[in-house]
C-alpha positions in Angstrom: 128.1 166.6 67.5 124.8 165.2 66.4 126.1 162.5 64.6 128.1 161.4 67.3 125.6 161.5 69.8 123.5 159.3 67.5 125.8 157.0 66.7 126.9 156.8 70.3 123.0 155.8 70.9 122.3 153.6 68.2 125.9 151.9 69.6 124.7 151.5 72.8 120.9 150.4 71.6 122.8 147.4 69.9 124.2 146.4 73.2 120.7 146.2 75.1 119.2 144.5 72.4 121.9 142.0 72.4 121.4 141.9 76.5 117.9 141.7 75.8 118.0 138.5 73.6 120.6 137.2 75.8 118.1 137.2 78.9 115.4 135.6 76.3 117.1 133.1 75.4 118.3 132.3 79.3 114.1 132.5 80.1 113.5 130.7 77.1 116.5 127.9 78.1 115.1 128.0 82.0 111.2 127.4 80.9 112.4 124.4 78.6 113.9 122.9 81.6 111.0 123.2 83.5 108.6 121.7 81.3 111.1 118.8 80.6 111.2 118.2 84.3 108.0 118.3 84.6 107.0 116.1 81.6 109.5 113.7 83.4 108.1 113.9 87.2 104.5 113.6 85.6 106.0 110.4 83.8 107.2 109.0 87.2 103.7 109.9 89.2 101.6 107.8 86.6 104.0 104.9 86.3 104.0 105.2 90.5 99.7 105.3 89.9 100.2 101.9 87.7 102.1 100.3 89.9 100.0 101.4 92.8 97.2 100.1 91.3 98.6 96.9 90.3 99.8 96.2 93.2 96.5 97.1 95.1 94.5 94.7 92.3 96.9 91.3 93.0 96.3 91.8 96.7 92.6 91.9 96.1 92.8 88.8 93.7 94.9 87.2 96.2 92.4 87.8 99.5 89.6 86.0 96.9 91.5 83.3 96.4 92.4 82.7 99.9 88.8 83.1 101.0 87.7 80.7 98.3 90.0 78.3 99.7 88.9 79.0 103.1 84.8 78.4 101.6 86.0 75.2 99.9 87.6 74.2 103.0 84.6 74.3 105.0 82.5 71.2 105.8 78.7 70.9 104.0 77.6 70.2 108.0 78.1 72.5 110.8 81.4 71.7 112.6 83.7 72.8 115.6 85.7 75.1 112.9 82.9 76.5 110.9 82.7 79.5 112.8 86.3 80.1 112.3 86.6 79.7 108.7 83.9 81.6 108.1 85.4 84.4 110.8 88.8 84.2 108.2 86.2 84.4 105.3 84.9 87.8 106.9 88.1 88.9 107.2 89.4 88.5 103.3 86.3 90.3 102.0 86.3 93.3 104.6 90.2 93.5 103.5 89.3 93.6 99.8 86.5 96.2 100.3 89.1 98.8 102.2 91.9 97.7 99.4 89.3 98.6 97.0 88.2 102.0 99.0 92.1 102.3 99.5 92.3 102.4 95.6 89.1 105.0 95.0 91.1 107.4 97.9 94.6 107.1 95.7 92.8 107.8 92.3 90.3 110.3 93.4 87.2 108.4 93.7 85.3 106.3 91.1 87.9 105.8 88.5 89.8 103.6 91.3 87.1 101.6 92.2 88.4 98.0 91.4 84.6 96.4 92.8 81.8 97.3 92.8 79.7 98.1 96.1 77.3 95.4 95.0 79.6 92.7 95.2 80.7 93.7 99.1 76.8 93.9 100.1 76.2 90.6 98.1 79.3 88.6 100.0 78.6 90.2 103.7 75.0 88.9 102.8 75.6 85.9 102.4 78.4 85.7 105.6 75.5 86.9 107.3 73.1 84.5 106.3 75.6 81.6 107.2 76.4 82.8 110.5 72.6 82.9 111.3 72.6 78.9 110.0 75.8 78.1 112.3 74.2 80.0 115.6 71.1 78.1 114.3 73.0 74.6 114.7 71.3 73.5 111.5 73.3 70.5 110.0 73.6 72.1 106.3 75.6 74.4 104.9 75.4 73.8 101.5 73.2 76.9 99.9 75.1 79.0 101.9 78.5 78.1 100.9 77.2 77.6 97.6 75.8 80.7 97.0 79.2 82.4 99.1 81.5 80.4 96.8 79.8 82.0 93.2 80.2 85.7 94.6 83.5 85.3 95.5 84.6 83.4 92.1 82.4 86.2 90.3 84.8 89.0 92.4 87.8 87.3 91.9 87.0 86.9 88.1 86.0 90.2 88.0 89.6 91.6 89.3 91.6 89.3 86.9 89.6 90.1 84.0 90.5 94.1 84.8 
């Protein structure tokens, strides 16, 4: 009876070691799956980032350009539509300095930062300094637009060389 009671154990000690490799393999099959979707959904997040960014960039480059057109526009003498084109001026860079801190919120801080803080203080400088010459009434306009012009052309160069 001993050898039948061992052979009866050794039988069924087969069978859980076969259960038992069948459940590895099955864990073994379910974690592969899981990493492969994750490899994938990590995939999909930074080509999402890219685009993000991308996106975010072209709309900056595009607000310089169209308040470079709006400086160029402007008349070297103090006219009826100064103020307003420099208002439209005012309103490109503060929209590029919240798509840039848009950008640093997205990526988690400075590795989105697209400007650089000096550029913003540089350009609302010089706004300034030319809305102080139009409520002024002074005929020229010229070193203010002038010196407007080069930080915006230096931001916009800036962005495309990125």
């Amino acid at each position: 009876m001993m050898y039948r009671d061992s052979s009866f154990k050794v039988h069924m000690n087969n069978g859980n070691l076969r259960l038992q490799r069948r459940v590895l393999v099955l864990v073994c099959a379910v974690l592969l799956a899981a990493v492969i979707m994750l490899g994938v959904t990590a995939i999909r997040s930074s080509a999402y980032k890219n685009q993000a960014n991308n996106q975010i960039k072209q709309r900056m480059i595009s607000a310089a350009a169209s308040a470079i057109d709006e400086v160029n526009r402007m008349n070297s003498i103090v006219t009826s539509n100064t103020p307003s084109r420099l208002a439209k001026v005012r309103q490109y860079v503060y929209l590029m300095e919240q798509l840039n801190n848009l950008n640093m919120a997205v990526n988690g801080g400075e590795s989105g930062r697209l400007a650089y803080e000096d550029a913003f203080t540089a350009l609302f400088a010089d706004l300034d300094a030319l809305d102080v010459v139009i409520q002024a009434a002074k005929s020229s306009t010229l070193d203010g637009r002038t010196a407007l012009l080069a930080h915006l052309v230096m931001l916009q160069n800036d962005l495309a060389g990125q």
